[in-house]
mmCIF file of the N, C-alpha and C atoms, coordinates in Angstrom:
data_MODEL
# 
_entry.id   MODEL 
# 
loop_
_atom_site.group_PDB 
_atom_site.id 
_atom_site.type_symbol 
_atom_site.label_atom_id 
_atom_site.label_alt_id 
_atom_site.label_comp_id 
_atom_site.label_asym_id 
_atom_site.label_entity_id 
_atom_site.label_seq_id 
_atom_site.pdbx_PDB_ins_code 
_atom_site.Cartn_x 
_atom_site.Cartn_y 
_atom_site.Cartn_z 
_atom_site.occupancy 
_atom_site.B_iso_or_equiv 
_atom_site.pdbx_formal_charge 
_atom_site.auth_seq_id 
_atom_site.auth_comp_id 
_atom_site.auth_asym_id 
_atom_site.auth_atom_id 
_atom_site.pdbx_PDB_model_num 
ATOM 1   N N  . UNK A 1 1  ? 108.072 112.832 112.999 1.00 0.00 ? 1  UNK A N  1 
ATOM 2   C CA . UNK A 1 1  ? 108.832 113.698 113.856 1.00 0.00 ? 1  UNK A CA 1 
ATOM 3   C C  . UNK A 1 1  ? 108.655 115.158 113.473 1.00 0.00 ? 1  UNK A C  1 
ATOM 4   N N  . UNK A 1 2  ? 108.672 115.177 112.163 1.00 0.00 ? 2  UNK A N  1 
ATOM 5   C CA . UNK A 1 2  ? 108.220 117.097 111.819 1.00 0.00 ? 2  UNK A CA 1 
ATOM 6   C C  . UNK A 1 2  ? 107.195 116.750 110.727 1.00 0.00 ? 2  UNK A C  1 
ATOM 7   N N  . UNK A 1 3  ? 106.447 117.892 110.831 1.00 0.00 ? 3  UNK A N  1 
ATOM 8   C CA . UNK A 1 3  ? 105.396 118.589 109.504 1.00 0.00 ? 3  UNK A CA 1 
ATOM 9   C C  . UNK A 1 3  ? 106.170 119.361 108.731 1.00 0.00 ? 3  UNK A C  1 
ATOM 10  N N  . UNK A 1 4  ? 106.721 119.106 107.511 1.00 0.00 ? 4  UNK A N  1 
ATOM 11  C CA . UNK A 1 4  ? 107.036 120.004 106.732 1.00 0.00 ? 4  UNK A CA 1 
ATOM 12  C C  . UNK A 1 4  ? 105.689 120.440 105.577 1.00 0.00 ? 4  UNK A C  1 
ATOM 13  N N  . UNK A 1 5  ? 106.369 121.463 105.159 1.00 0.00 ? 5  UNK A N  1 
ATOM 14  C CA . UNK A 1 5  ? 105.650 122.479 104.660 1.00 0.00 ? 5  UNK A CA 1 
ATOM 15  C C  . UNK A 1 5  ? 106.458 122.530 102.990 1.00 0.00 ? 5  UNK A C  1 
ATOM 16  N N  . UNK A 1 6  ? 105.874 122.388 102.200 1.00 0.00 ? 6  UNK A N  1 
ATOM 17  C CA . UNK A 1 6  ? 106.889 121.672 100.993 1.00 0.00 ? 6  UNK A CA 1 
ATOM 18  C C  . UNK A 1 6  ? 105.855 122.803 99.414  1.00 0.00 ? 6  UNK A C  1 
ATOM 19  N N  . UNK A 1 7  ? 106.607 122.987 98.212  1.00 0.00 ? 7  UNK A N  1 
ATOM 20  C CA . UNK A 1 7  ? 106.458 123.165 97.019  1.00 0.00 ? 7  UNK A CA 1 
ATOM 21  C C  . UNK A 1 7  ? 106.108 122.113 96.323  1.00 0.00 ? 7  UNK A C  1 
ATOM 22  N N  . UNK A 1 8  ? 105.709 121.610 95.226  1.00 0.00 ? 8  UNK A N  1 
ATOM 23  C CA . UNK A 1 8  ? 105.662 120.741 94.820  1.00 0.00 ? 8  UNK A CA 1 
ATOM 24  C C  . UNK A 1 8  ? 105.739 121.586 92.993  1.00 0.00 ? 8  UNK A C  1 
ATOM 25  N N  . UNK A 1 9  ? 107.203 120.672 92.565  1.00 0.00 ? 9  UNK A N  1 
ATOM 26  C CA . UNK A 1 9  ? 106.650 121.192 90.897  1.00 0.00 ? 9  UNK A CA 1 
ATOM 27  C C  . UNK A 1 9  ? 107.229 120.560 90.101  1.00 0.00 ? 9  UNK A C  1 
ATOM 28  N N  . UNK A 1 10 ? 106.381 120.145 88.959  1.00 0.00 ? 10 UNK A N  1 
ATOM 29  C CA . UNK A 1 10 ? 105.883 119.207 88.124  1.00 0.00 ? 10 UNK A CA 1 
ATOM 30  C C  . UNK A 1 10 ? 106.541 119.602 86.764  1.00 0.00 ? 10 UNK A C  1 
ATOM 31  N N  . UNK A 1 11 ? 107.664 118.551 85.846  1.00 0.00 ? 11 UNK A N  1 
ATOM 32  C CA . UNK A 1 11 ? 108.336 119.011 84.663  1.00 0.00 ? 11 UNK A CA 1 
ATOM 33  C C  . UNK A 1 11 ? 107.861 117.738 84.141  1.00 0.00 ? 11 UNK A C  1 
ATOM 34  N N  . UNK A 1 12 ? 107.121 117.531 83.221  1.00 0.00 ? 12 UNK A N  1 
ATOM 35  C CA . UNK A 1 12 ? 106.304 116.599 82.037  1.00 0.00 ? 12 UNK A CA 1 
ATOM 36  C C  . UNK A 1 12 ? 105.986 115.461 83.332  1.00 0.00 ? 12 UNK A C  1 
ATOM 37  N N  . UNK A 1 13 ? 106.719 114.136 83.675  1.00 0.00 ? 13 UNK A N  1 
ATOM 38  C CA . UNK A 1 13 ? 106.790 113.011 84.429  1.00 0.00 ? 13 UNK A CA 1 
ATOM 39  C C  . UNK A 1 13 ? 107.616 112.953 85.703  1.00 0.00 ? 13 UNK A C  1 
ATOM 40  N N  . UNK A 1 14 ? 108.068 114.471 85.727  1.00 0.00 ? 14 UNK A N  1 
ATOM 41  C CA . UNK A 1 14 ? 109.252 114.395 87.072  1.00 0.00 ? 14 UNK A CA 1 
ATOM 42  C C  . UNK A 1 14 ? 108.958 114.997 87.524  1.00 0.00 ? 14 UNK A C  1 
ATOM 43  N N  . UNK A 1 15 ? 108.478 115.474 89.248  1.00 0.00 ? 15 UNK A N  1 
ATOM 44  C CA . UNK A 1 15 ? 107.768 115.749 90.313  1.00 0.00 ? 15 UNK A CA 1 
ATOM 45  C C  . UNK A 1 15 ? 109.146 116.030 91.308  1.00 0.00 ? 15 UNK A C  1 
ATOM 46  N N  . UNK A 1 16 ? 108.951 116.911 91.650  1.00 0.00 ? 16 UNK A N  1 
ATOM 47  C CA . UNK A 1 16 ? 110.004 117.301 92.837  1.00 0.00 ? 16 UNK A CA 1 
ATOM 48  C C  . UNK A 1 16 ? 109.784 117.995 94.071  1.00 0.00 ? 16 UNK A C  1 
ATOM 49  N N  . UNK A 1 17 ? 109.961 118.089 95.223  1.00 0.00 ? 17 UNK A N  1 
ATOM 50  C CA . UNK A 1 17 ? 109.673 118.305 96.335  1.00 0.00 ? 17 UNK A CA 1 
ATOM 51  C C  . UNK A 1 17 ? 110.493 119.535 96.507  1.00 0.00 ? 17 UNK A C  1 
ATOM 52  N N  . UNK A 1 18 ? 109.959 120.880 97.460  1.00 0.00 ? 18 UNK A N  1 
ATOM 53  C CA . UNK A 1 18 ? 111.498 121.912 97.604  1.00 0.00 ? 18 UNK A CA 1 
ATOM 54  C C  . UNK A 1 18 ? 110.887 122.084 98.980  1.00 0.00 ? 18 UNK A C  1 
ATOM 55  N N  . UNK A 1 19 ? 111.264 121.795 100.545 1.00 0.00 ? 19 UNK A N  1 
ATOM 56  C CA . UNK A 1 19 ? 110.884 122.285 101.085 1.00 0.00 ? 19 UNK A CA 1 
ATOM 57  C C  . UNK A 1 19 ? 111.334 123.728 101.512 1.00 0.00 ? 19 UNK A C  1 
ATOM 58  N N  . UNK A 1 20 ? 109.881 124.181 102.195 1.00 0.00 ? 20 UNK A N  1 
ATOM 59  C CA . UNK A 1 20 ? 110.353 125.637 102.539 1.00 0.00 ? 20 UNK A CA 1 
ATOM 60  C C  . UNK A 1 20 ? 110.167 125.828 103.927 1.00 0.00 ? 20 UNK A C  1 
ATOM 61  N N  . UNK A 1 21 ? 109.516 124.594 104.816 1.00 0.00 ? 21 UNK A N  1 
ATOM 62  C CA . UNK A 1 21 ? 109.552 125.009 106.605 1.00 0.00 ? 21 UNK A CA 1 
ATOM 63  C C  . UNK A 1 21 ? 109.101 123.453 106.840 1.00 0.00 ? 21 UNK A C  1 
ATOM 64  N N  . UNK A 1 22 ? 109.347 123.438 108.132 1.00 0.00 ? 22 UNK A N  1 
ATOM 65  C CA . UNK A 1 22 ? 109.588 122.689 108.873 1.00 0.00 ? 22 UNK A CA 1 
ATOM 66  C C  . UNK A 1 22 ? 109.026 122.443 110.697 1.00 0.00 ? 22 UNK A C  1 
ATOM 67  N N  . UNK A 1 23 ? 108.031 122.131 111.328 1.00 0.00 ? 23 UNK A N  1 
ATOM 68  C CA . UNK A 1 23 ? 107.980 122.293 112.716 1.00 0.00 ? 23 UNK A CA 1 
ATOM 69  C C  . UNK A 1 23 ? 107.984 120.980 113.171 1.00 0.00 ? 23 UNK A C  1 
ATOM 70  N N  . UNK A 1 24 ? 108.394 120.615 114.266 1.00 0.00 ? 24 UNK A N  1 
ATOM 71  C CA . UNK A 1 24 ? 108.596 119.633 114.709 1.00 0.00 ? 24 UNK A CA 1 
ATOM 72  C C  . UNK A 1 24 ? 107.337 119.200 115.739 1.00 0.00 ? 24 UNK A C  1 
ATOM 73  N N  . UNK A 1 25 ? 107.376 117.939 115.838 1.00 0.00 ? 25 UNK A N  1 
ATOM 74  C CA . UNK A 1 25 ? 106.091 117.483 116.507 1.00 0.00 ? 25 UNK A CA 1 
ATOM 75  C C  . UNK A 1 25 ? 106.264 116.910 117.925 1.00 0.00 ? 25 UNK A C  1 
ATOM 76  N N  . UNK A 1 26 ? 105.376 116.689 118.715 1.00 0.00 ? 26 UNK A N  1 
ATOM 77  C CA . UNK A 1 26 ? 105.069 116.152 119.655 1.00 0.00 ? 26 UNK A CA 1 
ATOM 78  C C  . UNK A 1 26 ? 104.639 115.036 120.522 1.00 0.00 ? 26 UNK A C  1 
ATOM 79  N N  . UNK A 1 27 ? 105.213 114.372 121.423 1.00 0.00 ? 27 UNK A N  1 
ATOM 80  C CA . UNK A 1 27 ? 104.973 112.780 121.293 1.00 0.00 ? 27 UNK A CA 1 
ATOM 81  C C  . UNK A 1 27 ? 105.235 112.476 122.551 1.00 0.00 ? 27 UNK A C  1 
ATOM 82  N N  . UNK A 1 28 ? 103.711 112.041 123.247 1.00 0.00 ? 28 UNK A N  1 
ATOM 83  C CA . UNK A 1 28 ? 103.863 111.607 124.594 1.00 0.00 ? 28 UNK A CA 1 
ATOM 84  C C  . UNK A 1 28 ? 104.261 110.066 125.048 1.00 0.00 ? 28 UNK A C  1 
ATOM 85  N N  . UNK A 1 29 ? 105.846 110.202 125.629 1.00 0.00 ? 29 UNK A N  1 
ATOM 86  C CA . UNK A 1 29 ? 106.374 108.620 124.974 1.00 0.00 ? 29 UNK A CA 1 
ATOM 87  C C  . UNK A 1 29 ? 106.001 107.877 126.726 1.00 0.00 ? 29 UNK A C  1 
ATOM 88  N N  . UNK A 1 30 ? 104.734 108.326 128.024 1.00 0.00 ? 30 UNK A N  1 
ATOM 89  C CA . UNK A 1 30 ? 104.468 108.071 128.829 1.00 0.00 ? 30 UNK A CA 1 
ATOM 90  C C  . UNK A 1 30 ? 103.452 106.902 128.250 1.00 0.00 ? 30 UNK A C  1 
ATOM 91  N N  . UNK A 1 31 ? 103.260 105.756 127.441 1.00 0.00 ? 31 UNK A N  1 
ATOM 92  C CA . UNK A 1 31 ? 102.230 105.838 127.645 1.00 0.00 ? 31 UNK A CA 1 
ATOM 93  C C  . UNK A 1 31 ? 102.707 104.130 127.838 1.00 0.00 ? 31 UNK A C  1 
ATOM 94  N N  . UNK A 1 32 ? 101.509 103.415 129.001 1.00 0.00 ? 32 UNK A N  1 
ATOM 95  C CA . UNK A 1 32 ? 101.368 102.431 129.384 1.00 0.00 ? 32 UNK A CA 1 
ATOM 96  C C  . UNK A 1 32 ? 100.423 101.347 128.330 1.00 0.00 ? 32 UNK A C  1 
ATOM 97  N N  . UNK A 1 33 ? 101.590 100.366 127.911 1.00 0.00 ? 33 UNK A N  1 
ATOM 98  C CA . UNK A 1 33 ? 101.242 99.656  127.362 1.00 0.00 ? 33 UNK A CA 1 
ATOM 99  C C  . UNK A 1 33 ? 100.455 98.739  127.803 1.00 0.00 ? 33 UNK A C  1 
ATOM 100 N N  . UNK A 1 34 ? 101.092 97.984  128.722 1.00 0.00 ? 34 UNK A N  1 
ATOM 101 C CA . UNK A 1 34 ? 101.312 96.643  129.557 1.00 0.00 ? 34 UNK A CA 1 
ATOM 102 C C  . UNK A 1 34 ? 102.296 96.523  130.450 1.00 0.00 ? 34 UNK A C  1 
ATOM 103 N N  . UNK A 1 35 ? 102.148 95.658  131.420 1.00 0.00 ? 35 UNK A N  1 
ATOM 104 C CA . UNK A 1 35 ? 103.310 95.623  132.646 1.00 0.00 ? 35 UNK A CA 1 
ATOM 105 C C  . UNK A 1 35 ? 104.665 95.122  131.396 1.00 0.00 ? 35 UNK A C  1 
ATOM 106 N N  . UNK A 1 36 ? 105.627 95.323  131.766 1.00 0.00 ? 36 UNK A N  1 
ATOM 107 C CA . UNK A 1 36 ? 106.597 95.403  130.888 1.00 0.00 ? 36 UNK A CA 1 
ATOM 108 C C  . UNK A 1 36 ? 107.618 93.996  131.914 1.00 0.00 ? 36 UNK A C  1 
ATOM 109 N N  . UNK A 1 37 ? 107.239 92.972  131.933 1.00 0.00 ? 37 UNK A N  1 
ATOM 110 C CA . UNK A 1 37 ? 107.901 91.990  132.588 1.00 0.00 ? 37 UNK A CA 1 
ATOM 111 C C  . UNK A 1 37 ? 108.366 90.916  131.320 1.00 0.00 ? 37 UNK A C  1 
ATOM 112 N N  . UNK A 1 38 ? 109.549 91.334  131.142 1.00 0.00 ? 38 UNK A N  1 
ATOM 113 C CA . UNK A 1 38 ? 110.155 90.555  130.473 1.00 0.00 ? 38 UNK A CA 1 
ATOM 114 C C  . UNK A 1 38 ? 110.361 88.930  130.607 1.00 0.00 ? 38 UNK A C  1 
ATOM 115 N N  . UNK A 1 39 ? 110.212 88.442  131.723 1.00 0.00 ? 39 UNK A N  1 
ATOM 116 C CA . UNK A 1 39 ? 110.472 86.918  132.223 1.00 0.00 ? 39 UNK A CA 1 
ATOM 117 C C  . UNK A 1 39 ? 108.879 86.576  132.413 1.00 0.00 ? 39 UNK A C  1 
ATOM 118 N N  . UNK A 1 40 ? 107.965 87.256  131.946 1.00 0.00 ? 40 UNK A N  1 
ATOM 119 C CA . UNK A 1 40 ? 106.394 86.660  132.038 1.00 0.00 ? 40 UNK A CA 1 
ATOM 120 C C  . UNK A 1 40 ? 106.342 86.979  130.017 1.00 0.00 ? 40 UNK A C  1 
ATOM 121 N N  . UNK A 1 41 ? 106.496 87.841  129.555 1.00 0.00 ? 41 UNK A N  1 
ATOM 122 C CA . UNK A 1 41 ? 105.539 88.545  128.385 1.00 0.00 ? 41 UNK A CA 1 
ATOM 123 C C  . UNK A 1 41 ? 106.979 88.212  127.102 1.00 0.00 ? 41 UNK A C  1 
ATOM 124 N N  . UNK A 1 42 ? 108.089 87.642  127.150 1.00 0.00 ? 42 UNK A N  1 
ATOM 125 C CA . UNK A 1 42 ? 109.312 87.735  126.238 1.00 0.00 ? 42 UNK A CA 1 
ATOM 126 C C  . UNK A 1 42 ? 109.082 87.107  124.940 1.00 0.00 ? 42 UNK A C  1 
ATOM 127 N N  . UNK A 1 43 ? 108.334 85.434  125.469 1.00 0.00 ? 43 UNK A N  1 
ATOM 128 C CA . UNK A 1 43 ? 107.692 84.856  123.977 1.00 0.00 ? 43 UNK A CA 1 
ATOM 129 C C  . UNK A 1 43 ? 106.178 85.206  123.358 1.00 0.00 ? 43 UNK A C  1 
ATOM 130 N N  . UNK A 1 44 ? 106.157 86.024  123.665 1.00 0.00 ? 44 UNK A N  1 
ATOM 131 C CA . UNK A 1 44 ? 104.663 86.222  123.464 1.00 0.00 ? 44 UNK A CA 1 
ATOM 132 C C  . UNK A 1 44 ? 104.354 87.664  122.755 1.00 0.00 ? 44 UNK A C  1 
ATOM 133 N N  . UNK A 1 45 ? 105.070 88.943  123.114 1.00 0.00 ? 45 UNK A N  1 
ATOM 134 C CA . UNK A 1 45 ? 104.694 90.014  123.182 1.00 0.00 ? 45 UNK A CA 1 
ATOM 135 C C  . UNK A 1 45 ? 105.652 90.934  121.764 1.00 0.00 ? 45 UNK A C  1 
ATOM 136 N N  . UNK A 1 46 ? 105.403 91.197  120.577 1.00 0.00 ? 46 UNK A N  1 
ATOM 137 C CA . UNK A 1 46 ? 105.647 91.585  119.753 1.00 0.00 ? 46 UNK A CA 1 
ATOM 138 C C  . UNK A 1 46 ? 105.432 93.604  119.616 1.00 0.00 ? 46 UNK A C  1 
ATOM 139 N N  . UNK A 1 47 ? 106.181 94.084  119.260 1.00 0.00 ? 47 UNK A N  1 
ATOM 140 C CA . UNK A 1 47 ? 105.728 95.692  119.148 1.00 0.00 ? 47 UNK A CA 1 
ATOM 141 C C  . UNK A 1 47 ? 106.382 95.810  117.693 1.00 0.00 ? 47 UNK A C  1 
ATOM 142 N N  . UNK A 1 48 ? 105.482 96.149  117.500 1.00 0.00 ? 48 UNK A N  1 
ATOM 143 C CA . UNK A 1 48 ? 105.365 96.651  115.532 1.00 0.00 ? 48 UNK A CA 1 
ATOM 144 C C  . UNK A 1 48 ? 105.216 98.579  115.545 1.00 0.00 ? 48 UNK A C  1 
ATOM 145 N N  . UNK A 1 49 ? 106.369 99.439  114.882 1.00 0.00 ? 49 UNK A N  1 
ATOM 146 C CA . UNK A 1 49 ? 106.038 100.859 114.889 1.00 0.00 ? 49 UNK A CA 1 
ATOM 147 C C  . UNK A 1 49 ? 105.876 101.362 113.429 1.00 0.00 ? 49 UNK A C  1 
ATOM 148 N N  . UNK A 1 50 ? 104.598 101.606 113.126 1.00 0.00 ? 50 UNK A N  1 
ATOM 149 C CA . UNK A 1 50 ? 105.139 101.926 111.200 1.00 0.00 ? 50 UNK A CA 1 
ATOM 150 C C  . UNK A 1 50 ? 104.397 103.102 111.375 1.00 0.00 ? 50 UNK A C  1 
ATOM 151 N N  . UNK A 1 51 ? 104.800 103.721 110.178 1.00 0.00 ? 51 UNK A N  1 
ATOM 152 C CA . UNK A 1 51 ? 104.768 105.120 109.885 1.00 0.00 ? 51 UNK A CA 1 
ATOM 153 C C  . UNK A 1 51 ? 103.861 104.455 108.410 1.00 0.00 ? 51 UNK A C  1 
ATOM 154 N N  . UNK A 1 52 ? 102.659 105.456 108.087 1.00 0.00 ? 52 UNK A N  1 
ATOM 155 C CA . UNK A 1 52 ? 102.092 105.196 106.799 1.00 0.00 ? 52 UNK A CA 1 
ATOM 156 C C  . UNK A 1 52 ? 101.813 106.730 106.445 1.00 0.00 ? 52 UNK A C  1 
ATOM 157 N N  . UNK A 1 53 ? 102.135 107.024 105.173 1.00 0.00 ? 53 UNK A N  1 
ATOM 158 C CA . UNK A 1 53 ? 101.712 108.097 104.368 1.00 0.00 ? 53 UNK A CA 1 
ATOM 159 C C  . UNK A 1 53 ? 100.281 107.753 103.096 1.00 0.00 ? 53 UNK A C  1 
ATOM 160 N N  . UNK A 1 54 ? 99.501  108.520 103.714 1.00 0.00 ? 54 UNK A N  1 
ATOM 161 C CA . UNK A 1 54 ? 98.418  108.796 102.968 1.00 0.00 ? 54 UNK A CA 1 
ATOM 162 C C  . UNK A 1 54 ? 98.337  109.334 102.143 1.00 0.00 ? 54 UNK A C  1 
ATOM 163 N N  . UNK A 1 55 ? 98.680  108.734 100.828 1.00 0.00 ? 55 UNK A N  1 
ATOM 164 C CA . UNK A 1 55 ? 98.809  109.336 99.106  1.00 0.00 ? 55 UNK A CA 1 
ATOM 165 C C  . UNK A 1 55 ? 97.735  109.433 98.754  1.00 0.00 ? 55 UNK A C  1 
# 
């Protein structure tokens, strides 16, 4: 949902985050999956949403 813009600083093994900005993002929620017929697609049709961070 946002890009932050972050510090990062490092005391021996402890790592801490400070952010300093923030913009928010953009998300075209038009988008056609599949006909959305619930009484044809109900046992069948699963939607999975994950978020992954690239360390």
């Amino acid at each position: 949902m946002f890009d932050i813009q972050y510090k990062v600083y490092s005391i021996y093994w402890l790592t801490m985050f400070e952010p300093i900005g923030f913009q928010s993002k953009t998300v075209n929620q038009n988008l056609m999956l599949f006909k959305w017929d619930l009484n044809q697609y109900a046992s069948t049709i699963k939607i999975t949403i994950e978020e992954v961070d690239n360390w």
